[in-house]
N, C-alpha and C positions, 0 to 999 in steps of 0.2 A: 630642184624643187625644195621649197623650207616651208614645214607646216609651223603656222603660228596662233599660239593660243589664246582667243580672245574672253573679256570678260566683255558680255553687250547690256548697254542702258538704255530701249527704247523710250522715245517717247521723251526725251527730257528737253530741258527748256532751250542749252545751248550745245549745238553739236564740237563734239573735240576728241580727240586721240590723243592718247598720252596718257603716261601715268602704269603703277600697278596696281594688280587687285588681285591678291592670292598666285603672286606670278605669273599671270596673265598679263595683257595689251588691256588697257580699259579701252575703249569706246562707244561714245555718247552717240543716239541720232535722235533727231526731233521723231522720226518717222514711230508711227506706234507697229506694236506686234501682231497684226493682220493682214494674214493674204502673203504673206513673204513681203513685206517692203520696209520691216525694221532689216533684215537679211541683206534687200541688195543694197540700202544705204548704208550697212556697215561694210558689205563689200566695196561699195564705190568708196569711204571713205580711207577703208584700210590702203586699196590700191593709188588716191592721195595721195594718203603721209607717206607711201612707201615711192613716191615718183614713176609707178606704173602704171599702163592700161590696165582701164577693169577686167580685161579679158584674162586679165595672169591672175588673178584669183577665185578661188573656188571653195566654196563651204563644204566641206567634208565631211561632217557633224555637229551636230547639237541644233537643229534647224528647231525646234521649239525652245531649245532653253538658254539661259541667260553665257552658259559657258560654250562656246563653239571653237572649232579648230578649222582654219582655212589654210590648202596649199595654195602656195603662192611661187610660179612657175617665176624664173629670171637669174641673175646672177648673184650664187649664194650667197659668195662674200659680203656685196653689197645692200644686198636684203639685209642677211644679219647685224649689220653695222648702223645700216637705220632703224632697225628693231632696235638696237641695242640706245639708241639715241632717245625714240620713243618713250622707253621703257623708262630711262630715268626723268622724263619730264612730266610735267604738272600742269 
């Protein structure tokens, strides 16, 4: 399991992953912050860009605020290396 630290932007025009923001994963989702469904669209996104089912990631924390941490169950190494891919892109 690898927890990964997200920075989330509900609501915004176009959805994307990528990038930092105070060390964090940025990610963008059109979906706004009510009801939990900025939450599972940055869930279904993160699980995406990481080439996983949704089902291997889970919110761990921060369910109302902008900075959240999701474990994300699979094969460390390989997590890490597209995190780390992520992380330098724009």
């Amino acid at each position: 399991m690898v927890i990964i630290e997200i920075h989330a932007t509900p609501g915004a025009k176009r959805e994307s992953v990528g990038g930092e923001h105070d060390g964090r994963l940025r990610i963008k989702v059109s979906a706004r912050a009510e009801k939990g469904r900025a939450n599972d669209a940055i869930a279904e996104a993160l699980a995406r860009a990481l080439r996983l089912p949704k089902s291997a990631v889970t919110l761990r924390s921060g369910q109302t605020s902008r900075m959240k941490r999701f474990a994300v169950d699979g094969d460390s190494d390989a997590i890490q290396e597209r995190l780390k891919q992520l992380l330098n892109s724009d």
